[in-house]
C-alpha positions in Angstrom: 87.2 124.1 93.2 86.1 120.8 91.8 87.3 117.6 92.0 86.8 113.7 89.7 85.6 111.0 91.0 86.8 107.9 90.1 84.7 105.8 88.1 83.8 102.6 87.7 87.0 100.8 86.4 87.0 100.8 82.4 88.8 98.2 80.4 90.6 99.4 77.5 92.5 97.5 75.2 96.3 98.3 75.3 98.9 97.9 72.6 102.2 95.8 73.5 105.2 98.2 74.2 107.4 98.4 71.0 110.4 99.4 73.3 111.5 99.3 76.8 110.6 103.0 76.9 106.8 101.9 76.7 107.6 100.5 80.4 107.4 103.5 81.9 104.6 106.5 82.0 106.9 108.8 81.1 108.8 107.0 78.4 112.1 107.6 80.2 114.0 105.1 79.5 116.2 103.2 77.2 117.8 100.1 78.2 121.5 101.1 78.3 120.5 104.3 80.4 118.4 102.5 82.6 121.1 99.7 83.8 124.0 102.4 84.3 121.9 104.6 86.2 119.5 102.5 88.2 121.6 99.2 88.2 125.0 99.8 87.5 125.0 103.0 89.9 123.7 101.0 92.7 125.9 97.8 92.9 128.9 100.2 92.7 127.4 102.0 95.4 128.3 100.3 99.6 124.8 100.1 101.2 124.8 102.7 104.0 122.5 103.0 107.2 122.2 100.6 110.2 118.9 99.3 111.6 118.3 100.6 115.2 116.7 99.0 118.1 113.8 100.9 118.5 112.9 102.6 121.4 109.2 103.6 120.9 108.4 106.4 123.2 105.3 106.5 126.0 102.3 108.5 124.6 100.0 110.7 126.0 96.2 110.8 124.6 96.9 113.3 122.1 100.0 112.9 120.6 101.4 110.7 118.1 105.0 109.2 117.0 105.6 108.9 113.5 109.0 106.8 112.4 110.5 106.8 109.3 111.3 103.4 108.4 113.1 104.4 104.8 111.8 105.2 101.6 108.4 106.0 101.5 107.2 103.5 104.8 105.7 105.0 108.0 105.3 103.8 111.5 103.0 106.2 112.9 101.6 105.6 116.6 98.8 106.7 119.2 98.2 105.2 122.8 95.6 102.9 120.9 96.7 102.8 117.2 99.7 101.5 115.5 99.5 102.4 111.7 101.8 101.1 109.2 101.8 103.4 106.2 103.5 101.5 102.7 106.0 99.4 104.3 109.1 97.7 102.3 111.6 96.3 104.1 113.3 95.4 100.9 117.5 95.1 100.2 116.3 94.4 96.3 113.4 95.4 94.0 114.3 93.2 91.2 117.5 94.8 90.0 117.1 97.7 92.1 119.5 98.0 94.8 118.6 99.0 97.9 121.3 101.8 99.0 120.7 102.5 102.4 119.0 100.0 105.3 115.6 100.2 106.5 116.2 102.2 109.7 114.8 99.5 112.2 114.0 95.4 111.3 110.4 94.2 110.5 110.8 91.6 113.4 111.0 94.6 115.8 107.6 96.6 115.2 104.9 96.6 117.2 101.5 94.7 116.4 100.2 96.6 113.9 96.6 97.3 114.0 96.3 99.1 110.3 97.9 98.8 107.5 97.9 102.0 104.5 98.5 101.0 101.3 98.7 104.0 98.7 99.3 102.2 95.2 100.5 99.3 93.6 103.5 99.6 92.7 106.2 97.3 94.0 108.5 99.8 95.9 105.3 101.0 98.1 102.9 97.3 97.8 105.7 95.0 98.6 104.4 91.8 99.1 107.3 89.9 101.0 106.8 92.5 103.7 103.2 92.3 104.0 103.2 88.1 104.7 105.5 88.8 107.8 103.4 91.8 109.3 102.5 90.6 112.7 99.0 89.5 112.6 97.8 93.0 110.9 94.1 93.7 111.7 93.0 95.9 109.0 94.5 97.1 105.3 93.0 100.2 103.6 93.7 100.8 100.0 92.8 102.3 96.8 90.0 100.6 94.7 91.4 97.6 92.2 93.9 96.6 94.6 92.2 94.6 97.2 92.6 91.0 95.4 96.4 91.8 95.7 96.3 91.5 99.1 94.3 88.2 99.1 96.4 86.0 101.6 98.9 88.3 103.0 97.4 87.6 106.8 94.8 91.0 107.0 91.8 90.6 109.1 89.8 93.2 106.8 90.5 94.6 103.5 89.2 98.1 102.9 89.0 99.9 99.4 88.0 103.5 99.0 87.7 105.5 96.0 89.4 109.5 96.1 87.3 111.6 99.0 85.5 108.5 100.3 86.4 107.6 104.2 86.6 104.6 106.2 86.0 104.9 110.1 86.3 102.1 112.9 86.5 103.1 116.6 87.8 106.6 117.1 90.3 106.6 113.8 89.1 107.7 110.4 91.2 107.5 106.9 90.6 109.2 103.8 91.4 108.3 100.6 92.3 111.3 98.5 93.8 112.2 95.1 97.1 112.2 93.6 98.6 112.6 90.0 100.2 109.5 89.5 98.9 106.0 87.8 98.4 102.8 89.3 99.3 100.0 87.1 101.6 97.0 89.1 101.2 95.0 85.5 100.9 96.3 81.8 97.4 95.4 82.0 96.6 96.6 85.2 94.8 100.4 84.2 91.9 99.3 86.5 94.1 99.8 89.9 93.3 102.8 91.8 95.8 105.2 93.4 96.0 108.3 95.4 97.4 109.6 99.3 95.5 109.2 102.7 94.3 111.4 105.4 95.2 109.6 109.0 92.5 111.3 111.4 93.3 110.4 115.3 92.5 111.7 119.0 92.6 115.4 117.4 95.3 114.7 115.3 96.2 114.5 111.1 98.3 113.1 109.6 98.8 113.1 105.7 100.7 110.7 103.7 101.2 111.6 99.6 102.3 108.6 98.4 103.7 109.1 95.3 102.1 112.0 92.9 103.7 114.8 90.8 102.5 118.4 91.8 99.0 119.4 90.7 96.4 122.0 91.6 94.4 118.8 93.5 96.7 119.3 96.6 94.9 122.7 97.4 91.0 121.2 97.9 92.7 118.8 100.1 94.2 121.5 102.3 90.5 123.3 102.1 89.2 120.5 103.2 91.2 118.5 105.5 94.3 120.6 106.6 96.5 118.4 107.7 98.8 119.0 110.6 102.0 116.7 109.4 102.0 116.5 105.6 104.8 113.5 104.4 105.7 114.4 101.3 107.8 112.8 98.5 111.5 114.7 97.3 112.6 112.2 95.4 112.8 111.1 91.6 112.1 114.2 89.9 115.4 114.0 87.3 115.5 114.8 84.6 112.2 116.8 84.4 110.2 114.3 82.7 109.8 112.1 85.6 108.2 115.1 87.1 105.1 113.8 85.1 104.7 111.5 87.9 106.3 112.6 90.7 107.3 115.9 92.8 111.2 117.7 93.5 111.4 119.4 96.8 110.9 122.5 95.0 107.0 121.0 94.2 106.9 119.7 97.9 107.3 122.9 99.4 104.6 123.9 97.2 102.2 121.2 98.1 102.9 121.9 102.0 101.4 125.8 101.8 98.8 124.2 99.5 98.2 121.8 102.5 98.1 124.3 104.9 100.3 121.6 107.2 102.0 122.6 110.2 104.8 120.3 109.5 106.7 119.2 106.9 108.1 115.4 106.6 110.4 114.9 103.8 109.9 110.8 102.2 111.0 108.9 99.2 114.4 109.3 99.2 118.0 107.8 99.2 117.1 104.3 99.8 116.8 103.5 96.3 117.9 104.8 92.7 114.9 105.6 91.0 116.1 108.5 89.2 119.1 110.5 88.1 119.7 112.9 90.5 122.3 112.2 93.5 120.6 110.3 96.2 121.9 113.1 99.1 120.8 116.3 96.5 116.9 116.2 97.5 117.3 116.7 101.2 120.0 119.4 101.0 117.9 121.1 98.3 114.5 121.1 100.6 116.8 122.7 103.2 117.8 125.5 101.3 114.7 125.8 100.1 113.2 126.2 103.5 115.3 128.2 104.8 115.3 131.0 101.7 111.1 130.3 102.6 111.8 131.3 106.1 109.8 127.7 107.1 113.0 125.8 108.1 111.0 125.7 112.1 108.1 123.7 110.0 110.7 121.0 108.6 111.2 117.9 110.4 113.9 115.6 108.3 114.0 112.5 110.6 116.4 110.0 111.0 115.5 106.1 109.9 114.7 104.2 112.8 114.4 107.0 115.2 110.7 107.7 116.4 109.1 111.7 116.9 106.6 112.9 119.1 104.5 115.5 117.6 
């Protein structure tokens, strides 16, 4: 199977939107739909959740705990290695609501040694979370973003291109592809994007960031495999977002094409993104594994509560 290389960013000139549909990749939206779903919804809507005091477990060589934090933000840990993957700690993008609470508070991680940044875009590169990391030693992200995290504290700023890998000590993190765009601004088409392959004291880890479902997802399994694949189930209604993003229907599909062991459900619930009900994408991926006879390979966790794998 092939795969495309990035090039060497290319700047095209880009015509002004002639509506607020141009906003969006998919041309979604018009303004009225946009506030009563994504707004209007939200501020009706009591903010749920309740931030935990965590109680990060004592690891053997070997194994690793991976907390959800909400949305699409990791906390994944080793003996020697605390990796934050995406973090928002965010009650508001904008006008976007955030629906349910990050499931522990930024001022209660551990010192974070690396920092995974998949894309851009405000609801995964949040920038008031990033200044009040604890002294983070390292960030790794897709090429064109670096200058956006000019000031934000990080010892060393990494950018890799798709299949290109970045090693220090005994971790390793790959850069791979995704189907999804990179823009934070209108003129922004020279920002990378694309999901990372955590590799660490035997173990994988895979993060997707956010990407619809294509035919890309099965060189990554041939080549990497990953042992716990988090995968996004969220804004994938009504079908044209799936442009740009995957249902749990597609995530299912992306985990065989991983060859994973496990299967981590993400970017969901904590904000309104998309039309379908916020509790509809983890009750779906349930039935869905369970008609797939997979449900022992699912692992829905709770915000704020860390598992050992």
């Amino acid at each position: 199977m092939t795969h495309h290389e990035p090039n060497q960013p290319i700047r095209r000139k880009r015509r002004l939107p002639r509506s607020f549909k141009d906003l969006t990749p998919s041309n979604h939206f018009n303004p009225r739909t946009f506030f009563r779903e994504m707004v209007w919804k939200a501020l009706l809507t009591k903010r749920t959740g309740q931030h935990r005091t965590p109680e990060f477990p004592v690891l053997n060589e070997g194994e690793v705990a991976v907390t959800w934090i909400g949305h699409a933000s990791f906390l994944a840990q080793f003996t020697d290695l605390n990796v934050l993957i995406d973090p928002n700690f965010a009650n508001w993008l904008f006008l976007l609501k955030r629906i349910k609470r990050t499931g522990l508070k930024i001022e209660d991680l551990p010192p974070i040694d690396l920092v995974l940044l998949t894309h851009a875009h405000f609801d995964h590169f949040h920038k008031p979370t990033l200044r009040k990391l604890p002294s983070p030693k390292i960030a790794v992200l897709p090429w064109g973003v670096g200058d956006l995290a000019r000031g934000l504290g990080f010892g060393r700023v990494i950018e890799l291109k798709w299949w290109e890998s970045f090693s220090h000590g005994d971790w390793k993190v790959t850069l791979t592809p995704t189907r999804h765009w990179g823009a934070r601004a209108l003129a922004d088409e020279h920002r990378g994007y694309g999901s990372f392959i955590l590799e660490h004291q035997g173990r994988s880890l895979f993060h997707a960031g956010d990407s619809a479902y294509f035919e890309g997802f099965q060189e990554i399994g041939t080549r990497h495999s990953p042992e716990i694949a988090m995968l996004p189930i969220g804004a994938y209604f009504p079908d044209s977002f799936r442009h740009t993003h995957m249902g749990p229907d597609e995530a299912v599909r992306v985990f065989h094409d991983l060859r994973s062991k496990w299967l981590v459900p993400m970017h969901f619930g904590a904000f309104r993104l998309s039309f379908e009900d916020p509790e509809e994408p983890p009750r779906w991926l349930r039935e869905l594994c369970d008609t797939a006879g997979i449900n022992h390979h699912l692992k829905v966790l709770e915000e704020g509560c860390p598992h050992v794998f």
